[in-house]
C-alpha positions in Angstrom: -91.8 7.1 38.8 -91.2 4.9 41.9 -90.4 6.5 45.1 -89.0 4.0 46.9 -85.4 3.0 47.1 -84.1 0.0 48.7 -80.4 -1.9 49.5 -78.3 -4.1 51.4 -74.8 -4.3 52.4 -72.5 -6.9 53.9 -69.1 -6.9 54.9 -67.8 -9.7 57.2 -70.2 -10.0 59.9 -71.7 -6.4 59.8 -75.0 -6.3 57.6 -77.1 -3.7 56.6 -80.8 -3.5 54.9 -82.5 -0.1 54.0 -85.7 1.1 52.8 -87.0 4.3 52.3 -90.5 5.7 50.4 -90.5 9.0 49.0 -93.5 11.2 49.8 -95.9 11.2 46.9 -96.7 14.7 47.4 -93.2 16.1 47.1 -91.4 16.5 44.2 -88.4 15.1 43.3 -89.0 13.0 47.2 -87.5 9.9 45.1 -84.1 11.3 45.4 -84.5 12.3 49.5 -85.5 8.6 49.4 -82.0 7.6 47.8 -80.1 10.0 49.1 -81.2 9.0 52.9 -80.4 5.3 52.2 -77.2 5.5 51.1 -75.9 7.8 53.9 -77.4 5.9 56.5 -76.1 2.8 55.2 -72.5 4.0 54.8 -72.3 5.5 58.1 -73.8 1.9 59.6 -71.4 0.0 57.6 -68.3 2.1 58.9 -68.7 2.2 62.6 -71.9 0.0 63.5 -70.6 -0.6 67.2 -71.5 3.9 67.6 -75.1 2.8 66.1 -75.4 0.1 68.2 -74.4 1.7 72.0 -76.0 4.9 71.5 -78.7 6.0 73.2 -81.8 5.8 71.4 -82.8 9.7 71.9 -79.3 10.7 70.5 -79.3 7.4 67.8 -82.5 8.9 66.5 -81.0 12.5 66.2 -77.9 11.3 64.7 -80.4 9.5 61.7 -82.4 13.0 61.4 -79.0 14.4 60.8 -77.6 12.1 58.4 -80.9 12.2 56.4 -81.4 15.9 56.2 -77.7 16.3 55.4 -78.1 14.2 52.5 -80.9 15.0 51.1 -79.6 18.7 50.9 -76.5 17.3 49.3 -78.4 15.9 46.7 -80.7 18.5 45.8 -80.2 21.9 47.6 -83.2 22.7 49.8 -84.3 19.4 49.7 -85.5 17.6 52.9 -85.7 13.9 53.7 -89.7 13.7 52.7 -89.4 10.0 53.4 -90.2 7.1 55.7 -87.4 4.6 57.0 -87.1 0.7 57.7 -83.7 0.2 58.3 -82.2 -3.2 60.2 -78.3 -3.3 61.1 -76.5 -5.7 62.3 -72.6 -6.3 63.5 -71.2 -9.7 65.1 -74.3 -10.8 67.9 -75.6 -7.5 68.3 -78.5 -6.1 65.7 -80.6 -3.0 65.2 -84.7 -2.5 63.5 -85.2 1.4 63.3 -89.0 2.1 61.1 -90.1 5.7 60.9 -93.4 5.6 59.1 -95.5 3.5 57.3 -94.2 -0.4 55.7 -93.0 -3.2 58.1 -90.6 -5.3 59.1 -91.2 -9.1 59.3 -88.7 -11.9 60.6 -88.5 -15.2 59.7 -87.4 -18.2 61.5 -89.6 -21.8 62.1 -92.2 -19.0 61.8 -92.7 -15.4 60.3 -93.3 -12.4 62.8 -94.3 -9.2 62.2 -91.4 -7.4 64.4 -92.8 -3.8 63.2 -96.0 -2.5 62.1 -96.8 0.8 59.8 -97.6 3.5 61.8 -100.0 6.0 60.3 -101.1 9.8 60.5 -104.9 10.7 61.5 -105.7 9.7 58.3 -104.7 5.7 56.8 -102.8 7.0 54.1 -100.6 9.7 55.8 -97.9 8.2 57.6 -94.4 10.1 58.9 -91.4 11.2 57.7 -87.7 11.4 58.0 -88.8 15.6 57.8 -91.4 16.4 60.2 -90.9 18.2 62.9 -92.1 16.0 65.7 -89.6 13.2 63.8 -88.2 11.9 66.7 -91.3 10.7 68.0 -92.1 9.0 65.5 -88.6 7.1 65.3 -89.5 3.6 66.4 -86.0 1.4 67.8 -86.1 -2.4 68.6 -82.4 -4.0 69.6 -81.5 -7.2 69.2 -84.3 -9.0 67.2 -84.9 -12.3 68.2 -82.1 -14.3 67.0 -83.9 -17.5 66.0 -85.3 -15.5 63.0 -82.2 -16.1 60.2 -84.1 -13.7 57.8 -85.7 -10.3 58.3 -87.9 -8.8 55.2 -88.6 -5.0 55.1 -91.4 -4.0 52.7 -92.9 -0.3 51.3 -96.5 0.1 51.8 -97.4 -1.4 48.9 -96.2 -4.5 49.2 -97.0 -5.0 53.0 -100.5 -6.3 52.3 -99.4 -9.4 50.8 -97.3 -10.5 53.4 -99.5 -9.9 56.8 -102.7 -9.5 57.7 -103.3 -5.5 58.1 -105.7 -6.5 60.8 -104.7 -9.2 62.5 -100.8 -8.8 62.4 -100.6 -12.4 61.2 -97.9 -12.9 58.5 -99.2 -14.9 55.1 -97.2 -17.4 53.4 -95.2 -15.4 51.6 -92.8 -14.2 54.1 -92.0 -17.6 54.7 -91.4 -18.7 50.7 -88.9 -15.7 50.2 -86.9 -16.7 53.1 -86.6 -20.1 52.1 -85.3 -18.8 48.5 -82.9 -16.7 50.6 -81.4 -19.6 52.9 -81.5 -22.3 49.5 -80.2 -20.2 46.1 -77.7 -17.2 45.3 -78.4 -13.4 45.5 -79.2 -13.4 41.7 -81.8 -16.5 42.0 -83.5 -14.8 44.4 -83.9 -11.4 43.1 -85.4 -12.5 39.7 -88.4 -14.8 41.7 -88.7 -11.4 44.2 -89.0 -9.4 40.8 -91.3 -11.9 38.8 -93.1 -12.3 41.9 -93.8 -8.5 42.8 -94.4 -8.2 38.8 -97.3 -10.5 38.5 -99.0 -11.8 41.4 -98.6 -9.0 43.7 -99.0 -6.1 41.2 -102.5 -8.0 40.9 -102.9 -6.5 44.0 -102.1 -3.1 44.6 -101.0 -0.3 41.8 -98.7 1.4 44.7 -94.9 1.4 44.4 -93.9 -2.4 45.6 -90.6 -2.5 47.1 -89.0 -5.2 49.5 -85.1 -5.8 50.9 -84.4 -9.3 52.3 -81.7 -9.5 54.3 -80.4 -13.4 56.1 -78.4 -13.0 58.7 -77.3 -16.5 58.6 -74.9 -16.7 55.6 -73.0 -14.3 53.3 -76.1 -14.0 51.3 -77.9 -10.9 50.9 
C-alpha cells in the first residue's frame, strides 16, 4: 500500500502544495501521512499571512502541533510517523518547509534543486514529523526565488529521476513537467505525470513514486 499522500490547493492568490511519506516501519503510517497533509493544508489555506510572519522556531512548533493533533484524530494513539515537503504561498510572499527525506525543485529558465533529502546515520532513515528532536530537523526557506513559476515536490522514490543524488544537478525532467504545467489544464497534466511515473520511472525504482506540482504563475495547479 503506498504511504505517501500528496495535494494542492488554490484559492485566489494563496497556494498550497503538500507531501508527506509514511514511515514504512509503522503501521497504518499512510493515514499519519494523510491526516498531516490535510491539516496543514487547511490551516495554510485559512490564514497564510500567521504562517508566513511567524517565527520560524514557533512556525515549526505550530506544524508539530498540527500534525500530531491529526494524526491522533485520525487514529487514536497514532503519531505523525512521516516526513514533510510543504510549499505555501499568499500574494508575493511564499514559504518551502521539508522535514526529512524527498526534495523540492524549482523551475524557471532553469530547474534548481531548492531543497535536498536530509537522511539519518544510515541512507535510508531519514526524519519524521514524530521524533523527538523534530524541530531540528524542520528545514524553512522564505521567499523562493521568484523567477521560478513552478516548484515540484517529490517522495524519495521519485527524487532520483529528477536530480542528480550527487551532484545536486536537476535532469530534464523537472524541466518537461513544468512546461506541461505552464502549456495544458490540470487534467492533461496529471495523466502524463501518471503515465510517466507508471512506465518510465517505475523502471527505475520499486519505492512509492509520488510528486505535487504546483505553478505559481496561473490558476493552474
Amino acid at each position: 500500500e503506498c504511504q505517501d499522500y500528496a495535494m494542492t490547493a488554490r484559492e485566489d492568490d494563496v497556494l498550497c502544495a503538500l507531501l508527506a511519506d509514511g514511515a514504512g516501519s509503522v503501521e497504518h503510517s499512510e493515514i499519519a501521512a494523510r491526516a498531516a497533509v490535510e491539516a496543514l493544508c487547511a490551516d495554510f489555506m485559512k490564514q497564510p499571512d500567521l504562517w508566513l510572519s511567524m517565527e520560524d522556531d514557533l512556525l515549526k512548533q505550530h506544524i508539530i502541533s498540527l500534525s500530531t493533533e491529526a494524526a491522533d484524530n485520525a487514529r487514536l494513539g497514532m503519531k505523525p510517523d512521516c516526513t514533510l515537503l510543504m510549499y505555501g504561498q499568499s500574494g508575493q510572499r511564499s514559504i518551502l518547509i521539508h522535514t526529512g527525506d524527498g526534495a523540492a525543485i524549482g523551475c524557471g529558465d532553469r530547474a534548481v534543486l531548492l531543497s535536498s533529502p536530509e537522511n539519518g546515520a544510515e541512507a535510508h532513515l531519514t526524519y519524521f514529523l514524530s521524533g523527538p528532536d523534530t524541530p531540528s530537523h524542520i528545514r524553512i526557506m522564505h521567499d523562493p526565488d521568484e523567477s521560478l513559476d513552478t516548484i515540484i515536490l517529490t517522495s524519495d522514490g521519485a527524487e532520483r529521476m529528477l536530480y542528480d543524488q550527487i551532484t545536486g544537478i536537476p535532469a530534464n525532467a523537472p524541466m518537461i513537467m513544468a512546461e506541461w504545467i505552464r502549456t495544458s489544464d490540470e487534467e492533461t497534466v496529471t495523466e502524463k505525470l501518471r503515465e510517466t511515473m507508471e512506465t518510465l520511472f517505475r523502471r527505475h525504482s520499486s519505492d512509492d513514486l509520488s510528486i505535487a506540482i504546483i505553478y505559481r504563475g496561473t490558476d493552474q495547479s
